[in-house]
N, CA and C of each residue as an Amber inpcrd file, in Angstrom:
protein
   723
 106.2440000 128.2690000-105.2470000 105.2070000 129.3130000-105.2080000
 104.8410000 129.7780000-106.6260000 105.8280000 129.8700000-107.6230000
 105.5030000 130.7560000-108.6760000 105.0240000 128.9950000-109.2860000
 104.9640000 128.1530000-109.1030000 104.1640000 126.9700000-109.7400000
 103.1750000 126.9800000-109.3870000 102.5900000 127.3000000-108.2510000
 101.1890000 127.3040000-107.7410000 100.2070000 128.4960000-107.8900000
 100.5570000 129.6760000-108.4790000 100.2370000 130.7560000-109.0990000
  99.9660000 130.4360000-110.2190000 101.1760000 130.1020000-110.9570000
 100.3760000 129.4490000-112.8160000  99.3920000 128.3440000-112.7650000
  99.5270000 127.5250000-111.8190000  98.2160000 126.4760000-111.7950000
  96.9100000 127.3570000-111.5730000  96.5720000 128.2840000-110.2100000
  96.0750000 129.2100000-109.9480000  95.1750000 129.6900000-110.9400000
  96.1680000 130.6910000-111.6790000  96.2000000 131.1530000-113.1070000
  95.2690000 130.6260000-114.1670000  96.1560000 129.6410000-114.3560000
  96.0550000 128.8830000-115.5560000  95.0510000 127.9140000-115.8900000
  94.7450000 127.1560000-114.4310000  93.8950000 126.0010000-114.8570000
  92.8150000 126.2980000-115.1810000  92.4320000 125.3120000-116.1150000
  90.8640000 125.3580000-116.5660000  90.0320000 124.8790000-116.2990000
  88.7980000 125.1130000-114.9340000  88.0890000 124.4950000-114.1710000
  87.0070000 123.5510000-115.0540000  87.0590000 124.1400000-116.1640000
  85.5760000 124.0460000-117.0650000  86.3860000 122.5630000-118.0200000
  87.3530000 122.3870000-118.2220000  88.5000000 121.0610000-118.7140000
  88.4610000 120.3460000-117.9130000  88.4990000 120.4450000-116.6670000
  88.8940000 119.3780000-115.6120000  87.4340000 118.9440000-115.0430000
  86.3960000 119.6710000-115.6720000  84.8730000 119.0000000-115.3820000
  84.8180000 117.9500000-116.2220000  85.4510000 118.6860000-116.9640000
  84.9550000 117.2730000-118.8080000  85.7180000 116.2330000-118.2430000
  86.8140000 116.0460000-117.6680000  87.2480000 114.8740000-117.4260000
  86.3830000 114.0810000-116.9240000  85.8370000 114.6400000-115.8530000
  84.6860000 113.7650000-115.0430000  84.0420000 113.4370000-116.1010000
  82.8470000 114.2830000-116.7810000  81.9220000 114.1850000-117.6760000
  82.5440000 112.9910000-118.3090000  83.9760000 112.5740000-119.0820000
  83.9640000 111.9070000-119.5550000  84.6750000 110.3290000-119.0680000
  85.0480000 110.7890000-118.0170000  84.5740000 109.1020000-116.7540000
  83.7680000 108.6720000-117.1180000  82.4600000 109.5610000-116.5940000
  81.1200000 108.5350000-116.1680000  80.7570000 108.2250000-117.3240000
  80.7760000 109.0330000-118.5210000  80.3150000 108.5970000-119.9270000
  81.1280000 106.8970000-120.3720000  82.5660000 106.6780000-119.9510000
  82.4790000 105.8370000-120.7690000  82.4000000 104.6300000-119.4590000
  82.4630000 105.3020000-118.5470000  82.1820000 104.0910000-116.9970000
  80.4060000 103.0850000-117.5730000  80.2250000 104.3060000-117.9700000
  78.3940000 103.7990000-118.0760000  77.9910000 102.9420000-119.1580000
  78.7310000 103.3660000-119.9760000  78.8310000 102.8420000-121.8030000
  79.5690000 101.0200000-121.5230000  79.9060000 100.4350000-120.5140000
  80.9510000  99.5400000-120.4410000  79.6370000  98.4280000-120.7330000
  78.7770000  98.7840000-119.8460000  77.4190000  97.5500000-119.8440000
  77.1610000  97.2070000-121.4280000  76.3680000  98.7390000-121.9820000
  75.5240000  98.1740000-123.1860000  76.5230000  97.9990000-124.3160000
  77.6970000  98.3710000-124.2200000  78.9520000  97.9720000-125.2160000
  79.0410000  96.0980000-124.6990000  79.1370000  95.5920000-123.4710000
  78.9590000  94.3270000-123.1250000  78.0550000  93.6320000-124.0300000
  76.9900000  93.7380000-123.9950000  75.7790000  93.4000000-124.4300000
  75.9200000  92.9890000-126.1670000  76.2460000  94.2120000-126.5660000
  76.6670000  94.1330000-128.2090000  77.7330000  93.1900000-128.3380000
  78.9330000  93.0350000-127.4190000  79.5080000  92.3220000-127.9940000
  79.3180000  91.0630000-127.7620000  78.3270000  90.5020000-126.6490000
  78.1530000  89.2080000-126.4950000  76.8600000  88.4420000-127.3620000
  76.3410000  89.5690000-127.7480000  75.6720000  89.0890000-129.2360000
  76.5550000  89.0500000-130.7280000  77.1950000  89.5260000-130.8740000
  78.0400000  89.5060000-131.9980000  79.2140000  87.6300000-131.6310000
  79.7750000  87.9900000-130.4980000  80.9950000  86.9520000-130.4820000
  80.3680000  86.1300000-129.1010000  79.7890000  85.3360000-129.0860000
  79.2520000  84.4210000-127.5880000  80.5010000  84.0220000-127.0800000
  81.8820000  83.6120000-127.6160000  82.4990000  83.0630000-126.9300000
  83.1790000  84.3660000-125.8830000  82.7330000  85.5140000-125.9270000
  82.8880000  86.6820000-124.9760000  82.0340000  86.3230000-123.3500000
  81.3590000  85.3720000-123.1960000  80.8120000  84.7630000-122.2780000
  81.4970000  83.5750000-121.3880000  82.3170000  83.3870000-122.1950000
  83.5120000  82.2740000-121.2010000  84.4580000  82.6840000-120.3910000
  84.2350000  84.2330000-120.8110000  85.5420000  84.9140000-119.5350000
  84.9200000  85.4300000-118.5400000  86.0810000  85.3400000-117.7880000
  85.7010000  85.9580000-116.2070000  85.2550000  87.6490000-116.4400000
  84.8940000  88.4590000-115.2620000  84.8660000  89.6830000-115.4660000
  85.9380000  90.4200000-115.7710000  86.9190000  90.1420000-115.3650000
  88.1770000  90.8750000-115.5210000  88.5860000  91.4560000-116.8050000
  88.7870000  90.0260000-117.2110000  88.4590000  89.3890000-119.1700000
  87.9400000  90.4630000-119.8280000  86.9000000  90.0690000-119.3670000
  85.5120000  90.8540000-120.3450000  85.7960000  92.2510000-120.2400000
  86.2930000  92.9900000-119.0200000  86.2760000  94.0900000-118.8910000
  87.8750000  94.6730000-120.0210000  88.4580000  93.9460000-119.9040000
  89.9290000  94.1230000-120.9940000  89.4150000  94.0470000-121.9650000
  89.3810000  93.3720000-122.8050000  88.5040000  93.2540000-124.2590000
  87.5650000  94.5230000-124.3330000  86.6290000  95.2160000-123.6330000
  85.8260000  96.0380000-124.0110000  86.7670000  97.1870000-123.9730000
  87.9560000  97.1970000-122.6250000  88.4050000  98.4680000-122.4600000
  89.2380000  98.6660000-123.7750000  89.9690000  97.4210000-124.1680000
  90.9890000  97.9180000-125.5150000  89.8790000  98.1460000-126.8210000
  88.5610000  97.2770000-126.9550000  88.3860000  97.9260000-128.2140000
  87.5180000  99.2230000-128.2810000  87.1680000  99.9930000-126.9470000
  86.7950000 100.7160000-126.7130000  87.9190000 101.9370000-126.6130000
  89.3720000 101.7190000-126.5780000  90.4110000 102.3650000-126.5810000
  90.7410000 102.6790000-128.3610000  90.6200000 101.4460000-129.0240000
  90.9570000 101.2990000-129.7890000  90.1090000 102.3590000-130.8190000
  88.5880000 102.6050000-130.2510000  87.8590000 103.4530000-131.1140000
  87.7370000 104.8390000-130.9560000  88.2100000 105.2630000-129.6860000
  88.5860000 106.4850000-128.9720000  89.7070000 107.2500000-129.6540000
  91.1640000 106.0370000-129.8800000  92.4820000 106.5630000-130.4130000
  92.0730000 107.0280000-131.7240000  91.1730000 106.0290000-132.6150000
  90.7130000 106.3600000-134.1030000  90.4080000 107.8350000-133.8800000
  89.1590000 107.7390000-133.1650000  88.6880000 108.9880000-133.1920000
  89.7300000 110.4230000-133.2790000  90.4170000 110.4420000-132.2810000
  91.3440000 111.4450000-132.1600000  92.2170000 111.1790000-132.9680000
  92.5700000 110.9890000-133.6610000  93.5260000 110.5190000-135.4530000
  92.8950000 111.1420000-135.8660000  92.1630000 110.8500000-136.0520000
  91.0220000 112.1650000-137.7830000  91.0130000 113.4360000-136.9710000
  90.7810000 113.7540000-135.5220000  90.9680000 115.0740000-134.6970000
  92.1790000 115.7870000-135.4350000  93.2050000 114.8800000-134.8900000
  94.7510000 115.7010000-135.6190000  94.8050000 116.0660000-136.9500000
  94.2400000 116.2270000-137.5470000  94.6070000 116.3910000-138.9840000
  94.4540000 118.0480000-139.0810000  93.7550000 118.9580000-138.1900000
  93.8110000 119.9960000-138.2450000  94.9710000 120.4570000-137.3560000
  95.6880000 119.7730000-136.7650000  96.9150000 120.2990000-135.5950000
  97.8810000 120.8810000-136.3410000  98.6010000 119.9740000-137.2030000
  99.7540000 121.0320000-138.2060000  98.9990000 122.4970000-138.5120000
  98.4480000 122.1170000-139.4370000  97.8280000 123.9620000-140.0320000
  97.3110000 124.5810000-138.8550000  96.6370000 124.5520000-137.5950000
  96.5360000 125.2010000-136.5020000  97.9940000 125.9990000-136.2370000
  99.3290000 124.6900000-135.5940000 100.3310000 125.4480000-135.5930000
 101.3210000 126.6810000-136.0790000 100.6880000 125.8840000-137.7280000
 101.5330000 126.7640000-138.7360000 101.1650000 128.1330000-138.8790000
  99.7380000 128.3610000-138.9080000  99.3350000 129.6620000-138.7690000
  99.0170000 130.3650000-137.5340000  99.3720000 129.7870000-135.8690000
  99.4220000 129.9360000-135.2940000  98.1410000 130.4500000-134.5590000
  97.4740000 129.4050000-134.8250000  95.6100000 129.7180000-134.1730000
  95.4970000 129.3340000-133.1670000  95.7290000 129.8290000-132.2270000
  95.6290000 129.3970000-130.6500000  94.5390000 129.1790000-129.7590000
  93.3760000 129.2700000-130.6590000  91.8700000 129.1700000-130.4260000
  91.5690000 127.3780000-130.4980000  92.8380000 126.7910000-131.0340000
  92.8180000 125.3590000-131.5590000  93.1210000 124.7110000-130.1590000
  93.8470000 125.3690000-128.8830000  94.0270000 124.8570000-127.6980000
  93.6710000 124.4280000-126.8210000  92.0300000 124.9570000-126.6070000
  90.6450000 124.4570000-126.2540000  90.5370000 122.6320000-126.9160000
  90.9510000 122.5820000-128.5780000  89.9580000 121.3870000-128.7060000
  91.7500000 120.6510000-128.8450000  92.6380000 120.9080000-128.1660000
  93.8350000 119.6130000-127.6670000  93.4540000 119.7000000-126.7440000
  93.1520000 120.2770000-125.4100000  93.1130000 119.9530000-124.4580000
  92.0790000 119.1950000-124.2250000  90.6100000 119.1030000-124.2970000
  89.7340000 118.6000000-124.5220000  90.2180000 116.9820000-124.8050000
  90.5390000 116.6470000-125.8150000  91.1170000 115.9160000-126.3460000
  92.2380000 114.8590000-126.1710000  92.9440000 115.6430000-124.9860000
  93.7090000 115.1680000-124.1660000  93.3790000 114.4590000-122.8760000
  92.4350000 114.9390000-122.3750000  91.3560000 114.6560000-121.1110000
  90.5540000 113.4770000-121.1840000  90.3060000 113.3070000-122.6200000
  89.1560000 111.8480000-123.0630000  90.3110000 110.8580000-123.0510000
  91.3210000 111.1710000-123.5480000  92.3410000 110.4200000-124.1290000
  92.8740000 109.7370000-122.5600000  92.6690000 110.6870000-121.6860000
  93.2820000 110.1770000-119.5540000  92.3880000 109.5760000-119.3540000
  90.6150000 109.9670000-119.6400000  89.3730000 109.5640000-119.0340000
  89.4620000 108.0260000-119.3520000  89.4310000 107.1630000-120.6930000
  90.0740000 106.4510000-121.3980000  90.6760000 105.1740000-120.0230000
  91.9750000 105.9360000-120.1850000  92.9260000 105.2880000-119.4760000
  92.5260000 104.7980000-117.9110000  92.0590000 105.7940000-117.2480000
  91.5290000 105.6410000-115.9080000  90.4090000 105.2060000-115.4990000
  89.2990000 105.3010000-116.2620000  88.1770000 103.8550000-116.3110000
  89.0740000 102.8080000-116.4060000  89.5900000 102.2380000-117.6930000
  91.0890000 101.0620000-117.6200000  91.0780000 100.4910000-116.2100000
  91.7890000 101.0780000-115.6980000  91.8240000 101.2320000-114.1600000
  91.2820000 100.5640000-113.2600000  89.9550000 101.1730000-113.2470000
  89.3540000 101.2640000-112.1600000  88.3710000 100.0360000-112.9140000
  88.3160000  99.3260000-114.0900000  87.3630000  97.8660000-114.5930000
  88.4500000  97.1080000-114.7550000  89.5620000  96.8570000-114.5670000
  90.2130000  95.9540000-115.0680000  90.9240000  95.8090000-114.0900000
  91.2410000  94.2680000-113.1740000  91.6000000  94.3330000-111.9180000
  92.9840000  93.4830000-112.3060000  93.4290000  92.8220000-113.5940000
  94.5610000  92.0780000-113.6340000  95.3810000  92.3190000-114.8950000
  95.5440000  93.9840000-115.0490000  96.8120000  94.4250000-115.4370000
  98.0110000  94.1870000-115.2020000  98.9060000  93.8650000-115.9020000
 100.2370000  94.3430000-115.7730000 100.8890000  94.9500000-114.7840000
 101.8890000  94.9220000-114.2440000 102.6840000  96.1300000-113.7770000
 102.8660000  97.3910000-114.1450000 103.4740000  97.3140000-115.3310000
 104.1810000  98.2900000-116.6140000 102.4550000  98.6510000-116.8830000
 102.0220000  97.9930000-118.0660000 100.1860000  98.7430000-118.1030000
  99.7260000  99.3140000-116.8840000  99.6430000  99.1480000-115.5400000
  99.1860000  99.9260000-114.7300000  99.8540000 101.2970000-114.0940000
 101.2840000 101.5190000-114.4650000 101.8830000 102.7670000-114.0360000
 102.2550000 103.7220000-115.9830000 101.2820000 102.9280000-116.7180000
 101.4640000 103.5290000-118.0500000 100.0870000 104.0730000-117.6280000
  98.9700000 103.5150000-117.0850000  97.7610000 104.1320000-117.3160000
  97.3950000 105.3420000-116.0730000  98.6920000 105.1810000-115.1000000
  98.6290000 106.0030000-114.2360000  99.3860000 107.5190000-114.3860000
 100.4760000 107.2400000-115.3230000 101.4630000 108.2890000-115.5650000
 100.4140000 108.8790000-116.8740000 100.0560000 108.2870000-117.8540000
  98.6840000 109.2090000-118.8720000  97.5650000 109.6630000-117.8920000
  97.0240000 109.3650000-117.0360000  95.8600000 109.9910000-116.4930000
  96.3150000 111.1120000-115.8430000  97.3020000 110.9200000-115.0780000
  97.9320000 112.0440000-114.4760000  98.9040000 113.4400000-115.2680000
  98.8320000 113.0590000-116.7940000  99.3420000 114.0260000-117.6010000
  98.2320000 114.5160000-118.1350000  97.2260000 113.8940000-118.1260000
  96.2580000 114.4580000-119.0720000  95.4370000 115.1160000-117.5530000
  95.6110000 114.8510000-116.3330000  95.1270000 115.9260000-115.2000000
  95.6720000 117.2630000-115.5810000  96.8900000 117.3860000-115.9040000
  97.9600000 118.6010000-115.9240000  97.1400000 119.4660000-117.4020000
  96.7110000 118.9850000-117.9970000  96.0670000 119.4920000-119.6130000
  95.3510000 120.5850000-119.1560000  94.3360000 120.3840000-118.7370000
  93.7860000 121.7770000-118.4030000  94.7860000 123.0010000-118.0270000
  96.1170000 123.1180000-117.5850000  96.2810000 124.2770000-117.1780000
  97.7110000 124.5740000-118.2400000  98.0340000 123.5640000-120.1780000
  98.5590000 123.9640000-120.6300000  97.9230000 124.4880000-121.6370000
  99.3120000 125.4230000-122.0040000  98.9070000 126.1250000-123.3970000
  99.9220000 125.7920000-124.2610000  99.6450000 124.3950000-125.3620000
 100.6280000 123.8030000-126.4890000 100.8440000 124.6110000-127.4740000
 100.4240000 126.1060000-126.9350000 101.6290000 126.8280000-128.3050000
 102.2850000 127.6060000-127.8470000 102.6060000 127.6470000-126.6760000
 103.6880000 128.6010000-126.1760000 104.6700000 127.8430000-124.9230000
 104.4970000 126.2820000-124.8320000 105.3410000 125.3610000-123.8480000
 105.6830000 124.2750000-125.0910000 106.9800000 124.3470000-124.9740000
 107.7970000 123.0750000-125.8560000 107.6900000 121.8270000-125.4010000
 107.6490000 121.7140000-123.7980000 107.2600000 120.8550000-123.3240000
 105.9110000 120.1010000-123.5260000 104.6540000 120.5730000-123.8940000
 103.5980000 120.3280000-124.0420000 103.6490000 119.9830000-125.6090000
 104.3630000 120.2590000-126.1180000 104.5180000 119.9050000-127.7130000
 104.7000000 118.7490000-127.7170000 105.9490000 118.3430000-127.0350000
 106.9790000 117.4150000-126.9820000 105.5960000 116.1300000-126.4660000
 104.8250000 116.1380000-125.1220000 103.7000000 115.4770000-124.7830000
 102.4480000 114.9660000-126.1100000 102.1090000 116.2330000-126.7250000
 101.1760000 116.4390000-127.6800000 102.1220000 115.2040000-128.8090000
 103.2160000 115.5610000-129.0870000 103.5790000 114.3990000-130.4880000
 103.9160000 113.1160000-129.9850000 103.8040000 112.9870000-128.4560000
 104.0540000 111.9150000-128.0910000 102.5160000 110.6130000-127.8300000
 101.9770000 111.5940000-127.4970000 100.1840000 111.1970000-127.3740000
  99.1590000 111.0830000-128.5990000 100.0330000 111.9040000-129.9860000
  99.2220000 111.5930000-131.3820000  99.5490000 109.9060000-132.1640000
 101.3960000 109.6960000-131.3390000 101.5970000 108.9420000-132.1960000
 101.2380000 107.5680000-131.4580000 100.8760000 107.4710000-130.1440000
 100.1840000 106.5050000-129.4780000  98.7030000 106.4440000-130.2680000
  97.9530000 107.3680000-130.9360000  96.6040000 107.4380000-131.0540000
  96.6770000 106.8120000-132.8860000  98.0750000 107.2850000-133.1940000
  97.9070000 106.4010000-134.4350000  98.2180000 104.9450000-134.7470000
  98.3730000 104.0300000-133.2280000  98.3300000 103.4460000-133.6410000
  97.1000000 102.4340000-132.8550000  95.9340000 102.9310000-132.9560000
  94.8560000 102.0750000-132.7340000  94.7730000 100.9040000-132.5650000
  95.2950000 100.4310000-134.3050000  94.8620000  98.9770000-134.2290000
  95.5630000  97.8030000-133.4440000  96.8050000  98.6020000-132.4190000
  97.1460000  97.8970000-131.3470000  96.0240000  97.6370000-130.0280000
  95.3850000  97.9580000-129.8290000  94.5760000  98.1630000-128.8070000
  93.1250000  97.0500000-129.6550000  92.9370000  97.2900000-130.5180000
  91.9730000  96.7980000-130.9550000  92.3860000  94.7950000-131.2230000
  93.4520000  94.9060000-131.8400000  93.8630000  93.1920000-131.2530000
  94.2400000  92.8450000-130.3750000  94.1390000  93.8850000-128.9500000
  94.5370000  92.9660000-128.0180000  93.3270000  92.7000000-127.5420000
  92.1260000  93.4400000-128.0970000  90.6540000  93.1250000-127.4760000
  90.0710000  92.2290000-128.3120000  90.1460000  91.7360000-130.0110000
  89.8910000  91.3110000-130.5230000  90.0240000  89.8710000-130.4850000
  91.3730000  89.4610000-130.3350000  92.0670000  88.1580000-130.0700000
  91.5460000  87.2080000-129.3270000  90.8090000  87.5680000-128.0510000
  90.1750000  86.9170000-127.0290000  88.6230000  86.2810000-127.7380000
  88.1310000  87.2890000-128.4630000  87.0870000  86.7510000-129.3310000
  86.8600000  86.0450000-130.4960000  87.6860000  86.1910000-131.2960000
  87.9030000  85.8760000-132.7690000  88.6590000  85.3000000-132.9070000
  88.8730000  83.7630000-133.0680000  90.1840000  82.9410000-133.4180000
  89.9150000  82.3160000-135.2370000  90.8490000  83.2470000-135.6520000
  90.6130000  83.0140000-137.4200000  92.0670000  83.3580000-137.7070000
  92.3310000  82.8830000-138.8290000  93.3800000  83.2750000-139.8660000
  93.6260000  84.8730000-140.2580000  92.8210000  85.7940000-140.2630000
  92.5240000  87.2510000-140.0460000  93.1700000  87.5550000-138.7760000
  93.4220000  86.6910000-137.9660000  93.8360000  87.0510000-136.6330000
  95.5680000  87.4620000-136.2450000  96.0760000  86.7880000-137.4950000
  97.5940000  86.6410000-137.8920000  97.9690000  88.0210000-138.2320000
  97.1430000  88.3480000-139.4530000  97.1310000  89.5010000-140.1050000
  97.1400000  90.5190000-139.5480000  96.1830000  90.4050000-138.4790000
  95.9290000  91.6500000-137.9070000  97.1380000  92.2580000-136.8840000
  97.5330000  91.2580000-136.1550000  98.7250000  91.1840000-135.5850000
  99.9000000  91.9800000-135.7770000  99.8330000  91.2970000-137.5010000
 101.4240000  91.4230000-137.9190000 101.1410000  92.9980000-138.1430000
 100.0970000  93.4740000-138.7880000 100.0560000  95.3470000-139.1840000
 100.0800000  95.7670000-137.8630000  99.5600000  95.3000000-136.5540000
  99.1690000  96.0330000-136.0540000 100.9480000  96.1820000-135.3300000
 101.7320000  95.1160000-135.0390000 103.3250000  95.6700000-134.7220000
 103.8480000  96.3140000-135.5460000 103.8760000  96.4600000-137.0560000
 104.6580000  97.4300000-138.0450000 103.9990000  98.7050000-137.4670000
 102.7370000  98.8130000-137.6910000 102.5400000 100.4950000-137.2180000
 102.9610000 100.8620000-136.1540000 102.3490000 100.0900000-135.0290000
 103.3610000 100.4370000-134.1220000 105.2680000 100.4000000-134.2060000
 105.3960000  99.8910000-134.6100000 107.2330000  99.6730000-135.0830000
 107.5180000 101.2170000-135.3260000 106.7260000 101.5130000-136.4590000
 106.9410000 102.5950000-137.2480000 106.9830000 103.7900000-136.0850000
 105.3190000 103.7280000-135.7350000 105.0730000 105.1870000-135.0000000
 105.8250000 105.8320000-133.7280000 106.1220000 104.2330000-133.0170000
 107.5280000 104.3470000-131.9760000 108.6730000 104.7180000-132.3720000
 109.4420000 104.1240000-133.3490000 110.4760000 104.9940000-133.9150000
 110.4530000 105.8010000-133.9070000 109.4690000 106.4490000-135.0640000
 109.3320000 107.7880000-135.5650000 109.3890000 109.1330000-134.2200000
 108.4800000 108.5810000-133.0510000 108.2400000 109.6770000-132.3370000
 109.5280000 109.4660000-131.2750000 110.0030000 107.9800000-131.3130000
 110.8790000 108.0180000-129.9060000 112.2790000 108.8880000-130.8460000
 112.6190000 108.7860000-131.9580000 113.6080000 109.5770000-132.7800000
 113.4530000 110.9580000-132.7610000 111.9970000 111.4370000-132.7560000
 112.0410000 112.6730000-132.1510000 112.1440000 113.3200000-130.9940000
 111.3900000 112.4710000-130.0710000 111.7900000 113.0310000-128.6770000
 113.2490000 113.0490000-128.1830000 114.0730000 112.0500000-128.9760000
 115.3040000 112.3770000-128.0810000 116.6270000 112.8250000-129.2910000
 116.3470000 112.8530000-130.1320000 116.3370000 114.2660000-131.2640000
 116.3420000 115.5050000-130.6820000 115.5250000 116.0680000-129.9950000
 115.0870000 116.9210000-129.5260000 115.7530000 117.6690000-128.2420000
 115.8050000 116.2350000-127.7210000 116.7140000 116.7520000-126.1530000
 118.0060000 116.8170000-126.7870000 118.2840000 115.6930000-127.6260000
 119.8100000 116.2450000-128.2150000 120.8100000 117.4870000-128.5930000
 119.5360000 118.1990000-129.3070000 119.6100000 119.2600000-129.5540000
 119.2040000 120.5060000-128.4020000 119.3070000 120.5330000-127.8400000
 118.5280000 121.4300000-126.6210000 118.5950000 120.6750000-125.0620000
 120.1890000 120.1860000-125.0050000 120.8550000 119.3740000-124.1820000
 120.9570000 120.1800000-123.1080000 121.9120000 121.4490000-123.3850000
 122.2280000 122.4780000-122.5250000 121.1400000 123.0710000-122.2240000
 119.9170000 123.8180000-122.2060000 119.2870000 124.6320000-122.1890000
 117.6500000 124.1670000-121.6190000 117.9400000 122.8330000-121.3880000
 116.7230000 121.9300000-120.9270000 116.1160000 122.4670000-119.5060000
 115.0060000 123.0900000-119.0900000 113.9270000 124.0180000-118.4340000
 113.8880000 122.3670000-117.3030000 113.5810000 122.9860000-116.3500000
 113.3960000 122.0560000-115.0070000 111.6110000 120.8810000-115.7810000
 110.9030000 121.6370000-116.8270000 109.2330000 121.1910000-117.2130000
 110.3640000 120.2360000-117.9430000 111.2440000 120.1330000-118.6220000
 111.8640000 119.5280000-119.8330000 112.5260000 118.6210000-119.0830000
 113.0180000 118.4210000-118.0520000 113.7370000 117.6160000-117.4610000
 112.5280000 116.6580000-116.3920000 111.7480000 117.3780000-115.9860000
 110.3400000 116.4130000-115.2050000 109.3030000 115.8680000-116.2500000
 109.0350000 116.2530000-118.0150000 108.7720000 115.2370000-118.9880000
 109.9070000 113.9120000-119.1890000 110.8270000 114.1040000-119.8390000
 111.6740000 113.1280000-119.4840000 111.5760000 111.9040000-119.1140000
 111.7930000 112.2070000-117.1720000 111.5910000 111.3340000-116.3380000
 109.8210000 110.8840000-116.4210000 109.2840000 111.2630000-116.4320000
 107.8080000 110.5070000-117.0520000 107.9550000 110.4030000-117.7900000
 108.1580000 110.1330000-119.0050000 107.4980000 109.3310000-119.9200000
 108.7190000 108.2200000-119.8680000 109.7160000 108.0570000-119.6240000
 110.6670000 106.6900000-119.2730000 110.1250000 105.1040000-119.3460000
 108.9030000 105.3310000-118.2240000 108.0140000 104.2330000-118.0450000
 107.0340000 104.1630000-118.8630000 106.4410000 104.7800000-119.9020000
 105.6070000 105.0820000-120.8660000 106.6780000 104.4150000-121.9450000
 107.8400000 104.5110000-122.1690000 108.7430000 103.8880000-122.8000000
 108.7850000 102.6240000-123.2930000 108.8170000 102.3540000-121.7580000
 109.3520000 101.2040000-121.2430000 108.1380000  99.7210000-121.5660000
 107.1870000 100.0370000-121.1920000 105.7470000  99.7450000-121.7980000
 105.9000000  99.4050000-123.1450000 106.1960000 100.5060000-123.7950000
 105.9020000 100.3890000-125.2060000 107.1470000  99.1960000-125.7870000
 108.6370000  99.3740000-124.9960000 108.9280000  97.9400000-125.4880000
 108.6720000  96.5700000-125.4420000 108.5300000  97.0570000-123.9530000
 107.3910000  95.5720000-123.9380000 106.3980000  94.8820000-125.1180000
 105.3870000  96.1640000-125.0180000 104.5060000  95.8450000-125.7820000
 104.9140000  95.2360000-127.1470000 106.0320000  95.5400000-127.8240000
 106.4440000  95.8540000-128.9810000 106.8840000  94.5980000-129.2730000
 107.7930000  93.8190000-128.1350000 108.4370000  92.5890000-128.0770000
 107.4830000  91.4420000-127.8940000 106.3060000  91.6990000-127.1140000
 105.1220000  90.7350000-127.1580000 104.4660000  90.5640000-128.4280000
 104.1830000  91.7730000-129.5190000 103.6380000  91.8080000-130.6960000
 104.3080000  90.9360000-131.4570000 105.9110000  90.9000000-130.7840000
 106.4060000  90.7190000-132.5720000 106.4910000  88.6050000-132.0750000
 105.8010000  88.4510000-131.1220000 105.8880000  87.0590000-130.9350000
 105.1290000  86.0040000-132.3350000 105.1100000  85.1920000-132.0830000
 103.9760000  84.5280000-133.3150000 102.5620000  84.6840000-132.7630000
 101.8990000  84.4870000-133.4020000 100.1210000  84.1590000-132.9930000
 100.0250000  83.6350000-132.7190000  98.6810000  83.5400000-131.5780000
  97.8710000  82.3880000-131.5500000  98.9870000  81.5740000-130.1440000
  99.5580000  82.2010000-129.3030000 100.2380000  81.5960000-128.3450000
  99.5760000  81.9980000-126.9740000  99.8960000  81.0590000-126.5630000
  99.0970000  80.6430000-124.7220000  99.1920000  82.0800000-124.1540000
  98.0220000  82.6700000-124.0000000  97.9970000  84.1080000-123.2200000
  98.3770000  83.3120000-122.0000000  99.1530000  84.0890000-121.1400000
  99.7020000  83.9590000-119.7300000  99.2310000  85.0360000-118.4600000
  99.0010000  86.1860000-119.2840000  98.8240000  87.4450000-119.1620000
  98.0370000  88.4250000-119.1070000  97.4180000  89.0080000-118.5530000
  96.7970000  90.5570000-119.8100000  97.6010000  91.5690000-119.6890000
  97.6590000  91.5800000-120.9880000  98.8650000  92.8190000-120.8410000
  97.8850000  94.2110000-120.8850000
């Protein structure tokens, strides 16, 4: 009961519109983004729909995550001086970042396992956005540094859409940066998240113990992903991951 009062409360009807708003925006955008890229790379015309729809969704992911990278750069100094007027444009922010994921979804019919309960467990956290407030829930912190350091690393998303089009020596390259950053940014944030619980073992809130258990499979994904990157190039897709 007292959970369904703070939702009540709390949620933000006018956040959970933008989600929609930003469905149909990038549901609609999938065509004439098609178009551009099959003038730029023709061999984007030899794949099935499925194909085609992966490739647009990652480098269309890939330009979304950018985007929200240059967003964060005002998040520290927000915190530090404690401007809570800054909570409006994470949440916001958070919502494009689900919208994103759940088009994914609903154009791409031969995901993964692991990719499809990663894009289901983000859409469904970024549903919950509207009714937090990331400066007064640790838990939502803990989400927030977990969702910046996915966004820094773009240029994962962008070679897995790239690859299908572009077979060059650039293609190696791109690869190899694009697993170090990721290497890096996984460390970095998975060292904090459980850093964190380490420290605040005893005292862990029922919200702290139901993050946790979600993001596990968000994890779990990411090793995957991590272990596929660090393969060589240029090897027999089997897959879409």
């Amino acid at each position: 009961m007292e959970l369904l009062n703070y939702f009540i409360n709390n949620y933000n009807l006018y956040i959970f519109c933008y989600f929609f708003i930003a469905n149909f925006f990038i549901y609609t955008i999938y065509e004439p983004f098609k178009q551009k890229i099959i003038l730029a790379y023709p061999k984007f015309k030899t794949y099935d729909q499925s194909r085609q729809n992966y490739i647009i969704k990652n480098l269309m992911k890939a330009m979304a995550l950018y985007f929200i990278s240059i967003l964060s750069i005002p998040v520290i100094p927000a915190f530090l001086f404690n401007y809570q007027k800054f909570n409006i444009i994470i949440q916001l922010t958070g919502v494009f970042y689900a919208a994103n994921d759940f088009v994914g979804l609903l154009k791409v019919k031969k995901l993964s396992f692991s990719t499809k309960i990663h894009h289901i467990v983000s859409t469904s956290l970024g549903l919950s956005v509207p009714m937090i407030d990331f400066f007064s829930s640790s838990t939502a912190r803990l989400l927030m540094i977990y969702t910046l350091a996915s966004c820094y690393t773009y240029k994962v998303n962008y070679y897995l859409g790239y690859r299908f089009i572009n077979e060059n020596e650039d293609l190696k390259m791109i690869k190899k940066k694009a697993f170090n950053i990721y290497l890096l940014s996984f460390a970095c944030n998975l060292s904090f998240q459980y850093y964190w619980l380490y420290i605040h073992f005893y005292d862990l809130s029922i919200y702290n113990i139901i993050y946790y258990c979600i993001i596990t499979p968000l994890i779990y994904d990411d090793f995957k992903l991590l272990y596929w990157l660090y393969k060589p190039a240029y090897q027999k897709e089997e897959k879409i991951h």
